[in-house]
Structures are given as structure tokens and as C-alpha cells.
N, C-alpha and C positions, 0 to 999 in steps of 0.2 A: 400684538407683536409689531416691530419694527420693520421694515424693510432693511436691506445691509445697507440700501444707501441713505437713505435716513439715517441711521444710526451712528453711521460716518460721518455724515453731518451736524448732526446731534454733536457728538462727541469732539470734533474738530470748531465747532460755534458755543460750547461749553468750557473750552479751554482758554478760548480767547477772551473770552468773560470774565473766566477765573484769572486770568491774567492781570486784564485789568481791573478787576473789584483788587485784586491783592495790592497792586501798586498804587492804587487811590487812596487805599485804604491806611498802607503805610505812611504816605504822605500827608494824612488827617491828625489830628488830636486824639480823639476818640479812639480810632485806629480796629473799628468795628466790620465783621464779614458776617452776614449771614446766609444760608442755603437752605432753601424748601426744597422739595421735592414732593410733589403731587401728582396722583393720576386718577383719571377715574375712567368711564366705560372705554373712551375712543380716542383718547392722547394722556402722554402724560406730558407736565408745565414743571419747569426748574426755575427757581427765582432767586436771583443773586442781590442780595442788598447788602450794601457798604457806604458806610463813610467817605467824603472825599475833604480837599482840601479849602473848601468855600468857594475856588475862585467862580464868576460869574463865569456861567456856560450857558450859549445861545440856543438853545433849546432845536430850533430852524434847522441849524447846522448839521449835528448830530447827524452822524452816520454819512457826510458828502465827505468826498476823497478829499485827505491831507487836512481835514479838520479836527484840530487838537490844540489844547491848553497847555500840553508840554514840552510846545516849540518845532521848529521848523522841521520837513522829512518825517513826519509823525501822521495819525490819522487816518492808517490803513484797515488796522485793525475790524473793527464799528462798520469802517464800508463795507468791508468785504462780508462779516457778520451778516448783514443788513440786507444783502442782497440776494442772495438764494432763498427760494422759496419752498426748499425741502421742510425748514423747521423754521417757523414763525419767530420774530425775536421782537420786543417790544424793550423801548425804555423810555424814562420819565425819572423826576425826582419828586420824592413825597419828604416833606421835610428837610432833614439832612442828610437825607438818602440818597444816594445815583438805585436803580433800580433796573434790573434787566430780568427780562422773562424770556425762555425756551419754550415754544408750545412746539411738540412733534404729535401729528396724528397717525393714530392706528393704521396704515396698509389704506391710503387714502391720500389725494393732495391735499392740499389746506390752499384756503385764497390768499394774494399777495397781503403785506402788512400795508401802512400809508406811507410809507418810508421810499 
């Protein structure tokens, strides 16, 4: 089980995810969203894979305040994701994938990510 505030977190760093997998995703060719959901004994992991639009992203960047490919006032989102440590977030690209991961632990803290 979740803590509420976990869970609010969870749910508030799962939207913003969803947000931007949809908007990457529309802006792609492919125009591809995919969603796991996995749990097993002591966290459950939600994995967002999508499409994006090819442009070159500095992998380093990711996740520092105002860093974004889609122009100035932008690149809130990712930091703010990034930076509580209620629910783990990881991302990375495998292919031509942007790829974000949710790990929340069972009624338990989890350690910082490298972010």
C-alpha cells in the first residue's frame, strides 16, 4: 500500500509524464505511447515509452530547470518531476524511444535517483 502522500505524488509526477509522452509523441511520425504498469512485492514501476521528434537532446541536461527543446519559458516540468524523492523517476532513451520510469515504494523511502 501507498502512503497518501506517496500516492499524491505518484499521481501528480504520472501526469506530468503523461503530458509530455503525449505531446512528444504527437509531434513524432510514428506518433507512438506506450504504458506498463508493473508491481511486484514492495513498489509498483509505471513506464511511459514514446515517440518523440528526433531532435538531438543533451541527455546531461535533462531534468535542470528551463531545459527544453521546445523553446524559451519551458523545462519546468522534468525538474520539478526529478526532484522529490517520494517516487523515483528515471529517464533515458533506448532507440527511438524518450522513456520514463515511476518506481514508488511500499510504505518505505526509496534513495535519491542520480538526477
Amino acid at each position: 500500500v501507498l502512503t497518501p502522500k506517496r500516492y499524491n505524488v505518484l499521481v501528480e509526477k504520472l501526469s506530468l509524464m503523461l503530458d509530455n509522452a503525449i505531446e512528444s509523441a504527437l509531434d513524432s511520425v510514428e506518433k507512438i505511447l506506450i504504458v506498463n504498469l508493473m508491481e511486484d512485492n514492495d513498489s509498483i514501476k509505471i513506464e511511459i515509452k514514446n515517440t518523440f521528434d528526433g531532435k538531438k537532446v543533451d541527455v546531461d541536461e535533462i531534468g535542470k530547470i528551463h531545459y527544453s527543446t521546445k523553446g524559451k519559458k519551458r523545462g519546468l516540468g522534468l525538474y520539478f518531476i526529478l526532484r522529490n524523492n517520494e517516487v523515483l523517476v528515471n529517464v533515458k532513451f533506448v532507440n527511438s524511444y524518450f522513456v520514463g520510469e515511476a518506481i514508488a515504494k511500499f510504505n518505505q523511502k526509496i534513495k535519491s535517483s542520480s538526477y
